[in-house]
Structure formats: structure tokens, C-alpha cells
C-alpha positions as CSV (number, residue, x, y, z in Angstrom):
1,X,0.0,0.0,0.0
2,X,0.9,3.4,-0.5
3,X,2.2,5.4,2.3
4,X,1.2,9.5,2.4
5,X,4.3,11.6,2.4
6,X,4.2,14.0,5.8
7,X,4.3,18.1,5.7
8,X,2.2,20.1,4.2
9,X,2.1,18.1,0.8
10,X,4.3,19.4,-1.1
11,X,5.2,17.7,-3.8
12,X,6.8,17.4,-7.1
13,X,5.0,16.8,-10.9
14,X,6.0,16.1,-14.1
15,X,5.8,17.2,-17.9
16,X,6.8,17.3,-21.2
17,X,8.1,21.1,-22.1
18,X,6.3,21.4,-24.8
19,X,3.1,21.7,-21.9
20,X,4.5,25.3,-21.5
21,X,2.9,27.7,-24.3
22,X,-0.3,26.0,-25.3
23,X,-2.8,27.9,-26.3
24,X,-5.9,26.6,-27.7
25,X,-7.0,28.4,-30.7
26,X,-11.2,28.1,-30.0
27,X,-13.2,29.6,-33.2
28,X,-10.6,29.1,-35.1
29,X,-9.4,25.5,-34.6
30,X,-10.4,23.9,-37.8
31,X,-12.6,20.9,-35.5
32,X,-13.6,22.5,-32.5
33,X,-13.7,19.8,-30.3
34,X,-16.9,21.0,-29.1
35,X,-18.6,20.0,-32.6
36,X,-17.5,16.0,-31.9
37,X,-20.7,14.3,-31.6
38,X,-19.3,11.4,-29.9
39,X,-17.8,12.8,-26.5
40,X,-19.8,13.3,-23.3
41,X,-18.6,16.2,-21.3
42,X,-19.4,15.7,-17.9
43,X,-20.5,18.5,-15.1
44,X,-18.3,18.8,-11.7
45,X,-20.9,19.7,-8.8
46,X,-19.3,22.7,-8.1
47,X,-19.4,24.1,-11.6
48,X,-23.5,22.7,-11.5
49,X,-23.9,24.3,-8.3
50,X,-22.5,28.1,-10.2
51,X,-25.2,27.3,-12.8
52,X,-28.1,27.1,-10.6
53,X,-27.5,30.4,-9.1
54,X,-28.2,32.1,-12.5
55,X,-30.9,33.8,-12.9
56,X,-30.9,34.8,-16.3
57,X,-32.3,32.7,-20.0
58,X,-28.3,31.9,-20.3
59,X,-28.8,30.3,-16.9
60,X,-32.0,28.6,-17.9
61,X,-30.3,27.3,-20.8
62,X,-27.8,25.7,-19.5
63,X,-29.8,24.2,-16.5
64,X,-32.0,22.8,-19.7
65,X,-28.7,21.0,-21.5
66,X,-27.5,19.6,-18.4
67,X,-28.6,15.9,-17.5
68,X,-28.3,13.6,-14.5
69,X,-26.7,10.3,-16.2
70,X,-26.8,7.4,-13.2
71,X,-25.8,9.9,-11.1
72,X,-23.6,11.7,-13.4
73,X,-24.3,15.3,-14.5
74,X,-23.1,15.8,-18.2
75,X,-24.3,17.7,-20.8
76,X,-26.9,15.9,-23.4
77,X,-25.9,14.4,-26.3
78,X,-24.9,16.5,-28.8
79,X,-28.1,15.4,-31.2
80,X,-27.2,18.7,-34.3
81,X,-23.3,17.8,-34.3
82,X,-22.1,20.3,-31.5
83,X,-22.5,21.1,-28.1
84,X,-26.1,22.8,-27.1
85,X,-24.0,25.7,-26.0
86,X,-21.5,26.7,-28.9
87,X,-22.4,29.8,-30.7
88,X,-22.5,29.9,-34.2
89,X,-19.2,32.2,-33.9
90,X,-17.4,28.7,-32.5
91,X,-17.1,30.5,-29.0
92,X,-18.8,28.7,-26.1
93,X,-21.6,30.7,-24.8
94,X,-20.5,30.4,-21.4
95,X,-17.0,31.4,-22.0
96,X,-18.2,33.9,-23.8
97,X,-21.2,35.5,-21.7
98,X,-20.0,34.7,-18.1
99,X,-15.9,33.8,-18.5
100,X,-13.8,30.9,-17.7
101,X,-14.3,31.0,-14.2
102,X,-18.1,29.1,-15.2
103,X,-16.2,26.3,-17.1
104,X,-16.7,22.9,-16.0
105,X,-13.5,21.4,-15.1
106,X,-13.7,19.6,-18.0
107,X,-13.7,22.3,-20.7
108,X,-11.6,24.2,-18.9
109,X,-8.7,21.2,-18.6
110,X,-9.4,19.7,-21.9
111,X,-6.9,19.3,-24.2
112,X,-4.6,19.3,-20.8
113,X,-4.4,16.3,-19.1
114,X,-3.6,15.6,-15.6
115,X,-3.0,12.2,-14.0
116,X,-1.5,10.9,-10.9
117,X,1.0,8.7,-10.5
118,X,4.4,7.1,-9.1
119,X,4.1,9.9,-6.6
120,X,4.3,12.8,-8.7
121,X,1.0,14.9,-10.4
122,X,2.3,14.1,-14.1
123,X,0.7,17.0,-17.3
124,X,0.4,15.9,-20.4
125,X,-1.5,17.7,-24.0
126,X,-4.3,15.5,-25.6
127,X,-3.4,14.0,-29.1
128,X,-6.6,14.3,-30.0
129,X,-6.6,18.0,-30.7
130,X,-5.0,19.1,-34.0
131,X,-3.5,22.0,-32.5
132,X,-1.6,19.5,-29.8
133,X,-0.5,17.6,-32.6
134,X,1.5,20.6,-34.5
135,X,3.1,22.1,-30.8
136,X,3.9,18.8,-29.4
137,X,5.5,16.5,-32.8
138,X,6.2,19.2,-35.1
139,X,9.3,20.4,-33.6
140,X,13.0,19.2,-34.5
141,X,14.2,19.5,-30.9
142,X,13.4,16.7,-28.8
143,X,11.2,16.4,-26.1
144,X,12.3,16.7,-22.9
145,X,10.9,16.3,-19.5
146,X,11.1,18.5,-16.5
147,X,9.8,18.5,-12.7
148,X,8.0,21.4,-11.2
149,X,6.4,22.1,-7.7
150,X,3.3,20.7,-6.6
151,X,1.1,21.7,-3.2
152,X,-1.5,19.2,-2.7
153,X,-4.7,20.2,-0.4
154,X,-4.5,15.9,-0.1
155,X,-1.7,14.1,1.2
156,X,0.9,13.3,-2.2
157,X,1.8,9.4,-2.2
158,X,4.9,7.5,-2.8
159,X,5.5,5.6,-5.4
160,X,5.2,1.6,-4.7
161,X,8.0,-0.3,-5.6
162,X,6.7,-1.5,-8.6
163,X,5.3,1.9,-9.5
164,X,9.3,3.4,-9.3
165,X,10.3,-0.3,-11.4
166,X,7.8,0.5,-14.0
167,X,9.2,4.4,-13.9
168,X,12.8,3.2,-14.6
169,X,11.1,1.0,-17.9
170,X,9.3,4.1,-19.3
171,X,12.8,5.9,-18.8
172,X,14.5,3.7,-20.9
173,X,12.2,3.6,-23.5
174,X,12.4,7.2,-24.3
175,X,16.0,6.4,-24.2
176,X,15.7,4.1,-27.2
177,X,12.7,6.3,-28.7
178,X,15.4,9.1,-28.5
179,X,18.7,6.9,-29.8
180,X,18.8,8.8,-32.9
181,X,21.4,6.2,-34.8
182,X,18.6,3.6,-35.3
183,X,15.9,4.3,-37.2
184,X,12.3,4.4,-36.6
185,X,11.9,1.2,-37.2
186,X,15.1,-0.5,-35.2
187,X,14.0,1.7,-32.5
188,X,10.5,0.0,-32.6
189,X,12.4,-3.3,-32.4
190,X,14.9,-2.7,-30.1
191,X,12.2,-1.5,-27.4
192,X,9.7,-4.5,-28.5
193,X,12.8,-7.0,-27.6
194,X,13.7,-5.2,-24.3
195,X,9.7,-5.4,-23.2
196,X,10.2,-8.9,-24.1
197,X,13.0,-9.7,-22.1
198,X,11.6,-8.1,-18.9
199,X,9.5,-11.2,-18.3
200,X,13.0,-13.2,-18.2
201,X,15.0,-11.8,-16.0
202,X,14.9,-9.2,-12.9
203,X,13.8,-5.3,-14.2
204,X,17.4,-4.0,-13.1
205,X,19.1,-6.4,-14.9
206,X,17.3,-6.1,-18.2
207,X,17.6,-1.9,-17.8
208,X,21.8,-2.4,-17.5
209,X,22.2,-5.0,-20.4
210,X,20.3,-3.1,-23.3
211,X,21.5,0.5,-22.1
212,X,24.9,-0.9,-22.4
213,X,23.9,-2.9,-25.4
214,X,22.7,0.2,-27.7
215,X,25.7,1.7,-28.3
216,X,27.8,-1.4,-29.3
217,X,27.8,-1.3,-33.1
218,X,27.1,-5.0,-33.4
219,X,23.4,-4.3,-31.9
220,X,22.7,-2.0,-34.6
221,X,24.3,-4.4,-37.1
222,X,21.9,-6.7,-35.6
223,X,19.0,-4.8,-36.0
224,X,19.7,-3.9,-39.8
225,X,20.2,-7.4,-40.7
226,X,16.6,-8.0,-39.7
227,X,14.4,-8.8,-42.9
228,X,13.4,-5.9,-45.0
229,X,10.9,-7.6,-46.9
230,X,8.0,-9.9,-46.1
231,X,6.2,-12.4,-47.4
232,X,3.7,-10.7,-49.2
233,X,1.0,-13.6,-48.7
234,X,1.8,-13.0,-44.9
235,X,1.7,-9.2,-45.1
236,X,-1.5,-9.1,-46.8
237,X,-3.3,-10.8,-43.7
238,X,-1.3,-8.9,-41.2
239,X,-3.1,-5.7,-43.2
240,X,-6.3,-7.7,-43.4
241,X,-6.1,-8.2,-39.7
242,X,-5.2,-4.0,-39.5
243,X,-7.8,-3.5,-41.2
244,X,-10.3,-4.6,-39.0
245,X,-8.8,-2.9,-36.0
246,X,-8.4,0.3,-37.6
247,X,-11.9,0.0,-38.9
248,X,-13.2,0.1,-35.1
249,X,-11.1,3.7,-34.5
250,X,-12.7,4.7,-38.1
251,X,-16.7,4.7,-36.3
252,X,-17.8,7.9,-37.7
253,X,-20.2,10.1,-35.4
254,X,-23.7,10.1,-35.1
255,X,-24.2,12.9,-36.5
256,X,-21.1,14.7,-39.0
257,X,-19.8,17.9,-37.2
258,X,-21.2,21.2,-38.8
259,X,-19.7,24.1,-39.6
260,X,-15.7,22.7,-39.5
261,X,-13.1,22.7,-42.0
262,X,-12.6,18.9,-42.0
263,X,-16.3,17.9,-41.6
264,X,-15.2,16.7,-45.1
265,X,-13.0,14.0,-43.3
266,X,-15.3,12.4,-41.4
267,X,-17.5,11.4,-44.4
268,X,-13.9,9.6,-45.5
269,X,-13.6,7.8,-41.9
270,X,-16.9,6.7,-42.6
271,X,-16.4,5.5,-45.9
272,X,-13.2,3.5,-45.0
273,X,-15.3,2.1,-42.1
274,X,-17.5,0.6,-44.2
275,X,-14.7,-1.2,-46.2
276,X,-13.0,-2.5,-43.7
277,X,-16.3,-4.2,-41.7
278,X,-17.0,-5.6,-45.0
279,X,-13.2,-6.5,-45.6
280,X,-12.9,-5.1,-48.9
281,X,-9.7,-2.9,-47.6
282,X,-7.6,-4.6,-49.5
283,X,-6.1,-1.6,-50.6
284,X,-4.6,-0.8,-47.6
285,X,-0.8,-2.2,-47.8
286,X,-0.4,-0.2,-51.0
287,X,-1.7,3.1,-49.9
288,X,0.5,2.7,-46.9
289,X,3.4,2.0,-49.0
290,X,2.7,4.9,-51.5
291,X,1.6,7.5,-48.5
292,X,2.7,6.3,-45.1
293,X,6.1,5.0,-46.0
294,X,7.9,8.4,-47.7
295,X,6.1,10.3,-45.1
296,X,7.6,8.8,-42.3
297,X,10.8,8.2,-43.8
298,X,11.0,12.2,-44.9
299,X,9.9,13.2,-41.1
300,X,11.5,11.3,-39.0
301,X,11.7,13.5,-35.8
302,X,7.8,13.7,-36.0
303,X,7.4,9.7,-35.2
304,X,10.2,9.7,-33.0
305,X,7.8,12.5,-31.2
306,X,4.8,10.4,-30.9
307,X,6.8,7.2,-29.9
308,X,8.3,9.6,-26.8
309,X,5.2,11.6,-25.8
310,X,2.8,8.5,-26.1
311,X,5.3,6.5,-24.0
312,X,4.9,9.2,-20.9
313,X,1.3,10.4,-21.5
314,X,-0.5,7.2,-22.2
315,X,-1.7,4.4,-19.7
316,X,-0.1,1.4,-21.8
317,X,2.9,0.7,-18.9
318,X,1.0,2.3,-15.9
319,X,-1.7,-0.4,-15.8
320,X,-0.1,-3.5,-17.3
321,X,0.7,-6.5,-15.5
322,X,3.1,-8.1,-18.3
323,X,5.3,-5.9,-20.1
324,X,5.4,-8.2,-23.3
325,X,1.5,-7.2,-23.5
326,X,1.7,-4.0,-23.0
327,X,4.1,-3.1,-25.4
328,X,1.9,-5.0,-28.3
329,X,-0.8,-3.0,-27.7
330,X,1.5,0.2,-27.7
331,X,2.9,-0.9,-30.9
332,X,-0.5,-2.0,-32.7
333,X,-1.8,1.5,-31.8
334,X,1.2,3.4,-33.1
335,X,1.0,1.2,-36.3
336,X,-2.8,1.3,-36.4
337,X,-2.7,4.9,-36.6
338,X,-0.5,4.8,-39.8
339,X,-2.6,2.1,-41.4
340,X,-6.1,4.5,-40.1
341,X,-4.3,7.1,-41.8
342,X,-3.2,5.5,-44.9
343,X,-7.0,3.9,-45.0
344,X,-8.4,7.7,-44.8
345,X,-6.7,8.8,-47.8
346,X,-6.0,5.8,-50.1
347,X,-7.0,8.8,-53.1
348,X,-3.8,10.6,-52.9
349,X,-0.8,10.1,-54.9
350,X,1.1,11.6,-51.6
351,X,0.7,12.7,-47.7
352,X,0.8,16.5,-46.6
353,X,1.3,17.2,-43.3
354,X,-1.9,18.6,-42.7
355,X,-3.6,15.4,-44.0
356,X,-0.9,13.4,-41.2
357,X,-2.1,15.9,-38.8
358,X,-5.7,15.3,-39.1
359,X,-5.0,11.5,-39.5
360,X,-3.4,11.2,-36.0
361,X,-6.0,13.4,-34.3
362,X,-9.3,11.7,-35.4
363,X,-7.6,8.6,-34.4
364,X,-6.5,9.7,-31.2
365,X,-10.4,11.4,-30.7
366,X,-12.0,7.9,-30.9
367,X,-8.8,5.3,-28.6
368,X,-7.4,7.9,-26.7
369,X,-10.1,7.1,-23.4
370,X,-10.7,3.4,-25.0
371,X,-8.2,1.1,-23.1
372,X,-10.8,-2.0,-24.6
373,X,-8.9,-1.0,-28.2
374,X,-5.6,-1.3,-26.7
375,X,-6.1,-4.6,-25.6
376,X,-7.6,-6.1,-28.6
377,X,-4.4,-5.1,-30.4
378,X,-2.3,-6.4,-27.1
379,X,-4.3,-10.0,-28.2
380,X,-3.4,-9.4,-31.8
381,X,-0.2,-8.1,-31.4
382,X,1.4,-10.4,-28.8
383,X,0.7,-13.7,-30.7
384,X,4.3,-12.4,-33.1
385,X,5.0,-9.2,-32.6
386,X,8.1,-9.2,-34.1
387,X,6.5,-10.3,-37.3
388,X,3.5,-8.2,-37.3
389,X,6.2,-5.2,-36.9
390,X,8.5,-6.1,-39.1
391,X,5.3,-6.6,-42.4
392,X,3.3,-3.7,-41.4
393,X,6.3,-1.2,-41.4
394,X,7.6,-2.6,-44.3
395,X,10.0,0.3,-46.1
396,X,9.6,2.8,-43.1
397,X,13.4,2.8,-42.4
């Protein structure tokens, strides 16, 4: 069991330094996230109890969109493709009218994420925003981590002993993430194999062998010698089997988002939805080859990016028991979200960066709060993950 640190709970947090500068762009963000049919935005009592001390028709209003759930106040489902209380401008009518200070804690957090953990507050940026995506991958530099000062009203915890083990992993996988003489796809290896040997031998153990291992030029001569081309029999199921998984990140909304830039977009996630439930994606390995492939291999910071800041912001190695599983679904979600991306836009003769953009936010709207996706592609992945890496990458160096 945890044990409370003593004081006056002061403690110490933890995030990325591209946290620092944020701003979210509101009318002008090309899919205001509060035109996505398919969230529900729920209603903190405090912010509920604000509400109900308005007198005014805003007041009424907002009383009127607000529903009890199982004993859960949210707002109602967003039946016309936004929230009941966005103004045609794209400003929220409560921001607007009355300020930030009437914000339930979810808008006013959202895309900022804050999670507790190991003993330290960690704050993290959504991937499902767009605008995330451009301040947090976009940049050359990498991404670095730093610790800042928390005080707690509640007492802060220490980290359990498997909680600081489980630390030390996620530390050196942003080590390999960050090793910038392999490539994407020897880094993807390299941290698939050390996952794999953690169930072998003692944490400690594993750490010292494969941080003294990456360096030695016989590991990377290793790595390279590892088959650049598959079966193509074998690669069309692994793409088949893609296919389906992506299909279940490609579940267009209810109702297509109004009044958005990219509304056009969600009529394409539909569309490839469709194909893939009835498994006529067959298309898919040779869209990723002719769009996914040179992207990635022109833009290689921007993966290396998502490998890092999905290693420290998701759940994949908080809540796992087995370390071999968990990094299967972490892989299969960072190559679903190629193959979702390369299924969106199988039309194009090449990838923009916008087009890359809105194909890693859309999927990140639908799995980033579904940790059921993550393990169906733990089950699918585990079975031979090094196989189902090595085919789906393909020419991604």
C-alpha cells in the first residue's frame, strides 16, 4: 500500500516542455472539439452548483442542457453535431457570456491532461486536438521532461516499488525512442525485444544490459540485418487483420460535425469504415506504401515525437501486469494509426502534413479514453509481434 508523504504536501510533478505555451486556438481550430458528436462532457458539482445560481435565460439554458446520467451530471448528447452551447461564432456561450471561471473542469482542462502517478502529479496535451499535434511532434528538438512544484490540499503518495520499477522501464524507453542512430523502425524493435526480455529476467538487470547494449555497433548491425521484406502472402493478412482494428477507430459520429473545415473528413472515416467491416480494404498495404512509408521516412523526428510523448502520457505501462502485452498494444496502436491514416486517404498520390495531422488526431479522438482498443491489439499483437512489426512497417526505415 501506498504510504502518504508527511508536511504540508508538497510535492513534485511532471511534464513534457512542450506543456509550456499551449494555447488553444477556440473559433478558429479547424474541428472544434466542441462539434464531436461522440464525447460526453461531464459536469463537476461545483461548476452545477455556479449554474443554478443564475438567474438569467443563459442560466435557464444551461440548467435545460444539463442531464443527471446514473448519477452523473453531463451535458446531453450533442443530437445537431455540437455542443447545445457553442455559438455559431465557434465560442462557447458560457465562456463567452459569463468567463472561464463558469467552465466545468472539463472544458476548462481539456486538451490538458492531468494524471496521478508514481508519486508525482504528471501534465500531459491531448493528441486528439490538432492543434496539440502541431506544438507537441512538429518540432526538430526533442522532447524533454522537467519537474515542477506541486502543493496538494491531499496528502501526495509514494510511489510503490513496482510503480518506481515501471518508472525506470518508461525511462529507458524514451532512451531508445530518442537513440537517434537507429531508425524508426530499429527503434520500434529494439524497445519490442527489451519489453520482451523483462519477463525473463529481474527489471534491473534487463535496464543495465540493453543501455549498455545500444551503443555497441554490433546491436545495430543486428538490428539492420533484420528482414526488410515480407512475405507478401503473410503481409496481406497482417493488413487484413489491420484492417479490422483500424476499422473500429474509423466509427464515424452520429451525427457529421457542422460548420468545420474537416467535416469533409469524417465522411472519408466513414467511408473506409464501411470497407473495412466488409473486408474489402484490401487496398490498404499499398496506400501505406505509397503515403505512409515516404512520409515517415521524410519526417523522422515527428514519429520519433509520438513514440516519446505516447510512452509518458498514455496508460499502456502504468496499468499493465506483463510488459510483453503492454508493449503489443503500444505498438499496434502506433501502427494502427498509420494504417487508419493510410485507409483515410488511399485517393492521394502523396501525404501532406496537414492530411498526417488530421489522421493522427481523429484517431487519437476515438482510442485515446478506450483502453478496450488497446487490448484487442495487445491480443493481436502479442501472438508475433516481431513479425507483425517487421510486415506492417515494411520500407519505413
Amino acid at each position: 500500500m501506498q504510504q502518504a508523504l508527511s508536511g504540508k504536501h508538497h510535492g513534485t510533478g511532471l511534464k513534457s516542455d512542450s506543456v509550456d505555451g499551449f494555447q488553444c486556438t477556440m473559433g478558429n481550430c479547424e474541428d472544434n472539439c466542441c462539434r464531436n458528436t461522440s464525447w460526453r462532457i461531464t459536469v463537476d458539482k461545483d461548476t452545477y452548483e455556479k449554474y443554478k445560481t443564475l438567474d438569467t435565460k443563459l442560466g435557464e439554458h444551461i440548467m435545460n442542457c444539463i442531464e443527471d446520467r446514473d448519477g452523473t451530471l453531463t451535458f446531453k448528447e450533442f443530437g445537431h453535431g455540437h455542443c447545445p452551447l457553442l455559438a455559431e461564432s465557434g465560442l462557447c456561450t458560457i465562456h463567452r457570456d459569463l468567463g472561464p471561471d463558469f467552465l466545468c473542469k472539463t472544458c476548462t482542462s481539456y486538451p490538458r491532461v492531468w494524471h496521478i502517478w508514481g508519486g508525482k502529479s504528471e501534465y500531459w496535451l491531448s493528441l486528439s486536438c490538432p492543434d496539440v499535434i502541431r506544438w507537441v511532434l512538429y518540432r526538430k528538438k526533442r522532447i524533454n521532461y522537467t519537474n515542477f512544484p506541486v502543493v496538494s490540499a491531499e496528502p501526495i503518495l509514494e510511489a510503490t516499488p513496482l510503480e518506481d520499477e515501471k518508472i525506470r522501464v518508461r525511462e529507458m524507453l524514451i532512451k531508445i525512442a530518442q537513440f537517434r542512430k537507429f531508425s524508426l523502425k530499429e527503434k520500434t524493435i529494439y524497445m519490442g525485444l527489451f519489453m520482451r526480455s523483462l519477463s525473463k529476467a529481474p527489471v534491473a538487470e534487463v535496464i543495465d544490459i540493453y543501455q549498455s547494449n545500444i551503443r555497441k555497433p554490433e546491436t545495430l548491425s543486428q538490428l539492420q540485418s533484420m528482414p526488410s521484406v515480407v512475405d507478401p502472402i503473410f503481409r496481406a493478412e497482417i493488413f487484413a487483420i489491420l484492417a479490422k482494428a483500424a476499422q473500429i477507430a474509423a466509427r464515424p459520429p452520429k451525427v457529421v460535425p457542422t460548420g468545420i473545415k474537416n467535416s469533409e473528413y469524417y465522411l472519408q472515416i466513414g467511408r473506409f469504415n464501411r470497407e473495412a467491416q466488409a473486408e474489402e480494404a484490401d487496398y490498404l498495404s499499398d496506400s501505406f506504401d505509397r503515403l505512409i512509408v515516404p512520409y515517415v521516412n521524410a519526417n523522422p523526428h515527428i514519429f520519433e515525437n509520438y513514440l516519446v510523448y505516447t510512452i509518458i502520457s498514455s496508460q499502456f505501462l502504468k496499468e499493465t501486469e506483463d510488459y510483453a502485452t503492454a508493449y503489443s498494444g503500444f505498438a499496434g496502436i502506433f501502427i494502427t494509426m498509420l494504417v487508419y491514416t493510410a485507409g483515410i486517404f488511399k485517393d492521394n498520390q502523396t501525404l501532406t502534413h496537414d492530411e498526417m495531422i488530421i489522421g493522427m488526431y481523429l484517431y487519437h479522438r476515438t482510442i485515446s479514453h478506450n483502453q478496450k482498443f488497446s487490448n484487442q491489439l495487445s491480443s493481436i499483437f502479442n501472438n508475433n509481434l516481431l513479425g507483425m512489426l517487421l510486415g506492417a512497417l515494411g520500407g519505413i526505415k
